[in-house]
MILUMNU-538973 format. One record per residue: residue number from 1; residue in one letter; x, y, z of N, C-alpha, C in turn. Coordinates in steps of 0.2 Angstrom, whole numbers. Each point is the difference from the previous one (the first is absolute). Example, Ala and Ser with C-alpha at 12.3 -4.5 7.8 and 13.67 -1.06 7.14 Angstrom:
[pt 1,"A",[66,-28,39],[-4,6,0],[4,6,0]]
[pt 2,"S",[-2,5,-4],[4,6,1],[-4,5,3]]
***
This chain:
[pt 1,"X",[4,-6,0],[-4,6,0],[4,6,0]]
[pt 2,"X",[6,0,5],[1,7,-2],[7,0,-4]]
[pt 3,"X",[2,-6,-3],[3,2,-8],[-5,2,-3]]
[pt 4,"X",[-6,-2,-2],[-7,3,-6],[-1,6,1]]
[pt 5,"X",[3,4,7],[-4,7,2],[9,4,-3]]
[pt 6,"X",[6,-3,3],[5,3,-4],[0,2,-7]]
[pt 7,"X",[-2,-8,-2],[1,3,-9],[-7,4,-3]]
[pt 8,"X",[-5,2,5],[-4,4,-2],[3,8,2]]
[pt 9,"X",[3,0,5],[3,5,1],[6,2,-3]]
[pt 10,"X",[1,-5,-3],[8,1,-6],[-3,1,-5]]
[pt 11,"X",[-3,-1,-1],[-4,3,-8],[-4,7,1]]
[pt 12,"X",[-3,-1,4],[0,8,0],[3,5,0]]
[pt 13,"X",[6,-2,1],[4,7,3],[3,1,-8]]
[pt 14,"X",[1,-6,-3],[4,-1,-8],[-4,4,-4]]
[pt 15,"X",[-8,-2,1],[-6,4,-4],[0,8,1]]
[pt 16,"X",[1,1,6],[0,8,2],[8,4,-2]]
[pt 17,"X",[4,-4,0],[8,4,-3],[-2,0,-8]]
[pt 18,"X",[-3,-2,-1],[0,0,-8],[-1,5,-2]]
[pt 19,"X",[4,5,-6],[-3,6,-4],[-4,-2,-4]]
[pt 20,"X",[-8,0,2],[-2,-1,-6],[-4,8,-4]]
[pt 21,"X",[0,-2,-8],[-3,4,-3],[-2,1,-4]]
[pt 22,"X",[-9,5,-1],[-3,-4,-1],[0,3,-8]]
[pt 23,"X",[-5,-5,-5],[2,-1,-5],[-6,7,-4]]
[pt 24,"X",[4,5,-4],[-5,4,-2],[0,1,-6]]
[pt 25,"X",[1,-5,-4],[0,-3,-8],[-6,-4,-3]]
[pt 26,"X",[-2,4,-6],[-9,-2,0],[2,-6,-2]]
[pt 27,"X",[-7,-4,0],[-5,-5,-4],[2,0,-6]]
[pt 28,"X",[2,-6,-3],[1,0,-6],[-7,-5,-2]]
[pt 29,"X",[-5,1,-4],[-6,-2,1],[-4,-3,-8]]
[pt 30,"X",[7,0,-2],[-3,0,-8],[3,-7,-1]]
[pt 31,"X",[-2,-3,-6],[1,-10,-1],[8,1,-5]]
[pt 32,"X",[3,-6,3],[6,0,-1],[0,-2,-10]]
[pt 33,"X",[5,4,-2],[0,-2,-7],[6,-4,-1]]
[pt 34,"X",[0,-5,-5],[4,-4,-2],[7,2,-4]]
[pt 35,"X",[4,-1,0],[5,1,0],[6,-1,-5]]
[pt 36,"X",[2,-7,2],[2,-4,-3],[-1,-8,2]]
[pt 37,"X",[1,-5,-3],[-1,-7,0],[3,-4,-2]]
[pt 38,"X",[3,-5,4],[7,-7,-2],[-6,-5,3]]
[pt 39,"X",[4,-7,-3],[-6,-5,1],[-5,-2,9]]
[pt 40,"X",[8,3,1],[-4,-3,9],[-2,5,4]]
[pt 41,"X",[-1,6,-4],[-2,6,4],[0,6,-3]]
[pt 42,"X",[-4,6,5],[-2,6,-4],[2,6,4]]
[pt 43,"X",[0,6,-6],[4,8,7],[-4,3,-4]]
[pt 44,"X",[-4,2,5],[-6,5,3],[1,9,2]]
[pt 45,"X",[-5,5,-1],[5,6,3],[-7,2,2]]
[pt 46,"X",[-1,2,7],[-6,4,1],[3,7,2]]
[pt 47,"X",[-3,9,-4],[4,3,0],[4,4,-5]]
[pt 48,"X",[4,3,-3],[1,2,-4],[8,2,-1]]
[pt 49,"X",[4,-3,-1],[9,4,-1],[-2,4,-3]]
[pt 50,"X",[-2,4,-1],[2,9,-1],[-4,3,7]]
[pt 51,"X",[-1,-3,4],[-2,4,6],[6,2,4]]
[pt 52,"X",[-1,6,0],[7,5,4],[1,-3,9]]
[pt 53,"X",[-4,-2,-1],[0,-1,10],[3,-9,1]]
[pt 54,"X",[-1,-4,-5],[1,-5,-2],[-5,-6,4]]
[pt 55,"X",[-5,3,-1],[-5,-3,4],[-4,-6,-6]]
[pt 56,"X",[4,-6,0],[-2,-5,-4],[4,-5,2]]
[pt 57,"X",[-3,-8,0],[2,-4,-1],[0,-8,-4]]
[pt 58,"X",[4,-1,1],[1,-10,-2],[-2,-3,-1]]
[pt 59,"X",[-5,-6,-2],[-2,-6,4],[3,-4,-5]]
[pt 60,"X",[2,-7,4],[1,-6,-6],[-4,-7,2]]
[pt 61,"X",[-1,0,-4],[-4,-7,-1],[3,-7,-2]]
[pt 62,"X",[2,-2,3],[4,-7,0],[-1,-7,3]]
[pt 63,"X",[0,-5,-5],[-4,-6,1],[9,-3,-2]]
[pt 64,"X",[-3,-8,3],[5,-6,-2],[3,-2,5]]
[pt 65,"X",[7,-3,1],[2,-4,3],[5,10,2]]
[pt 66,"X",[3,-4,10],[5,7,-1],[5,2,-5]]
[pt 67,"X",[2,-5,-3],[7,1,-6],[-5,2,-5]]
[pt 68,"X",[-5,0,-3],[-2,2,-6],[-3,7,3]]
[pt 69,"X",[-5,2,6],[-1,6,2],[6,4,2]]
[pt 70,"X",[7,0,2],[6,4,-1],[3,1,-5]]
[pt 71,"X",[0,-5,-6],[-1,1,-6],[-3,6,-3]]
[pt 72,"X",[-8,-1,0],[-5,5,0],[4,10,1]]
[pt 73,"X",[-2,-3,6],[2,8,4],[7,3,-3]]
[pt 74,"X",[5,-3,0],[6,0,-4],[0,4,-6]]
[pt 75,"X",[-8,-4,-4],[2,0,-8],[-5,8,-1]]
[pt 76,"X",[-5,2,6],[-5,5,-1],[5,5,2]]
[pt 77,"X",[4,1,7],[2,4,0],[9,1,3]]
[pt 78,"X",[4,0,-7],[5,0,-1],[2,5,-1]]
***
């Protein structure tokens, strides 16, 4: 019991030293467009690269085994 109340009290103290800060970067809200495509996978962009603030991103779509999905990611974006 009172190891369970230390490490509840040790995490708190880790959570409270933390700087956190909070995020005031919109909603990106619009549907990812395609990108490019290799057989085991796809690159996505929700967002726009000519946005000056750089408020866009990524997604990749990747199937198969790990070696053909690292393959993928590799061959989308090199």
């Amino acid at each position: 019991m009172v190891k369970y109340l230390l490490g509840i009290l040790l995490l708190i103290s880790i959570v409270c030293s933390l700087d956190v800060k909070v995020n005031r970067l919109p909603l990106l809200n619009e549907a990812p467009r395609l990108i490019s495509q290799v057989p085991n996978g796809q690159k996505m962009l929700v967002g726009s690269l000519d946005d000056p603030e750089k408020n866009y991103l990524y997604i990749a779509n990747l199937k198969g085994t790990p070696a053909e999905m690292g393959l993928a990611y590799g061959q989308l974006f090199k």
